[in-house]
C-alpha positions in Angstrom: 20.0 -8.2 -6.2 16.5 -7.2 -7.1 14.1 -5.2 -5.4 11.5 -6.5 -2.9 7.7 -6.0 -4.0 5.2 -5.3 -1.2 2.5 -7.4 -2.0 -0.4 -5.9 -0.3 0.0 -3.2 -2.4 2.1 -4.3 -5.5 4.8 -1.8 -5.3 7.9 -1.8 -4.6 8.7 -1.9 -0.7 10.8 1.2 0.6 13.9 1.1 2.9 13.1 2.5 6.0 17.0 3.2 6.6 18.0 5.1 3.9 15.4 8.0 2.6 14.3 7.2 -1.4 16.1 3.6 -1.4 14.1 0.9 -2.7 14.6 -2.6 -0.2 16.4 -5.6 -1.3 15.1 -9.0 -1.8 16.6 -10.6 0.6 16.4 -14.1 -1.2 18.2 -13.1 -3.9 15.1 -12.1 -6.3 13.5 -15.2 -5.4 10.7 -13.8 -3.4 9.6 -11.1 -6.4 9.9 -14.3 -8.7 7.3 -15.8 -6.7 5.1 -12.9 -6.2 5.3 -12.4 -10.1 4.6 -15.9 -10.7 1.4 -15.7 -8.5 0.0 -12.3 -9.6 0.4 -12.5 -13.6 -2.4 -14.2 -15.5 -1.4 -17.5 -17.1 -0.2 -17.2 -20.1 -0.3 -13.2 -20.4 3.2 -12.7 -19.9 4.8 -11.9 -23.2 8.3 -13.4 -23.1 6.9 -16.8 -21.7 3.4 -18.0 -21.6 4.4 -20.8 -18.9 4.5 -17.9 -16.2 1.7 -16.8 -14.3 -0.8 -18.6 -12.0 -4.5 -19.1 -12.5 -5.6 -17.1 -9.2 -7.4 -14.4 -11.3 -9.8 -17.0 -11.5 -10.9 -16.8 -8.2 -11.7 -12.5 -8.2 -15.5 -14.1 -8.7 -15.8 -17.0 -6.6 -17.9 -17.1 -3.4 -15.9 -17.2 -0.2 -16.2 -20.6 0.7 -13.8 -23.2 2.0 -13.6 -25.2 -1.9 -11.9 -22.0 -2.8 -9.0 -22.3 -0.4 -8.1 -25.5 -2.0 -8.3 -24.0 -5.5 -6.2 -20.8 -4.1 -3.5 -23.2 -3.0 -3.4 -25.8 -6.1 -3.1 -22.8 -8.3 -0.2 -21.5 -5.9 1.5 -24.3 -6.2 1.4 -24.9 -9.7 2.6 -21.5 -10.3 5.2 -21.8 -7.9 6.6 -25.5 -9.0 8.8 -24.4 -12.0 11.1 -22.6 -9.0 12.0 -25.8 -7.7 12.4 -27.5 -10.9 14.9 -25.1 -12.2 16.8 -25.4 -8.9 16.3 -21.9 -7.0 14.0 -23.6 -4.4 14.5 -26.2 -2.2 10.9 -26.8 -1.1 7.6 -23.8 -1.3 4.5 -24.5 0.9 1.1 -22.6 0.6 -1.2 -22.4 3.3 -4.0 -20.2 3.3 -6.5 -18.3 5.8 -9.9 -17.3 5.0 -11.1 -14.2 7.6 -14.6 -14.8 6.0 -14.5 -10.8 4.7 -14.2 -11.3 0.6 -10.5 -12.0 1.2 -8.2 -15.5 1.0 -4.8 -14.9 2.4 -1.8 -16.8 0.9 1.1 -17.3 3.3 4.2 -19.0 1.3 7.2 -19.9 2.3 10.1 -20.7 0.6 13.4 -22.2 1.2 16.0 -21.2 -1.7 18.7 -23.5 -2.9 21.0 -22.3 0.0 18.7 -23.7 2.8 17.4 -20.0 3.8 13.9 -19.5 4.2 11.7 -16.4 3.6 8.1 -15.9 2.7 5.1 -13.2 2.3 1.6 -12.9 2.6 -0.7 -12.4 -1.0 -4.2 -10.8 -0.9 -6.9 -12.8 -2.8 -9.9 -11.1 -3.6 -13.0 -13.4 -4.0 -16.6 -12.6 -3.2 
C-alpha cells in the first residue's frame, strides 16, 4: 500500500499513532495517483507524457468564476484515465472559490470496490 500525500503541503502525511510512520492510502494508492495526476504538469512526467493535468495554467489567471470551470475541466481530464483503466468507478470535481487568490478542488473518488474517499487541492490563481 502506498503512502498518503498531504496535499496542502505536498508531503507525505504522518501517522499520528505510531511516532516516524508515514500514513497509508487508504484507497489502495488511488488517492496519491490522483493527487499526482492533478499536480504534475502535462506532459513533464518522464516515463509518460499522458500524465499530468493542465492546472499549472491557472497560477496566472484572475480569480474569477470562468476559472472554476477551467479548474474542474482540467481536473477531470487529468483524472479520466483512472476510470478508463478500471481503478475508479466514478471521480467528481467540485470546486470553491473563497475570493482570496485561491480555487479549492474537492474530489471524490469511488475505487473499483465501491469505497469512496477524497481530498481537498489548493489552486493558486490571482
Amino acid at each position: 500500500m502506498d503512502s498518503l500525500i498531504n496535499p496542502s503541503t505536498g508531503d507525505y502525511a504522518k501517522d499520528e499513532a505510531v511516532v516516524g510512520a508515514l500514513k497509508r492510502d487508504p484507497a489502495n494508492g488511488l488517492l496519491t495517483a490522483a493527487y499526482l495526476r492533478l499536480t504534475i504538469p502535462l506532459g513533464s512526467w518522464f516515463a509518460d507524457k499522458t500524465i499530468g493535468s493542465r492546472l499549472h495554467e491557472l497560477d496566472r489567471e484572475k480569480d474569477l468564476a470562468r476559472v472554476e470551470l477551467l479548474a474542474q475541466q482540467f481536473a477531470r481530464s487529468a483524472l479520466q484515465p483512472l476510470i478508463n483503466d478500471g481503478r475508479a468507478q466514478s471521480i467528481d470535481v467540485s470546486t470553491y472559490r473563497p475570493g482570496n487568490g485561491q480555487l479549492s478542488l474537492r474530489v471524490e473518488i469511488v475505487d473499483a470496490h465501491g469505497v469512496q474517499s477524497g481530498f481537498e487541492l489548493p489552486v493558486k490563481v490571482v
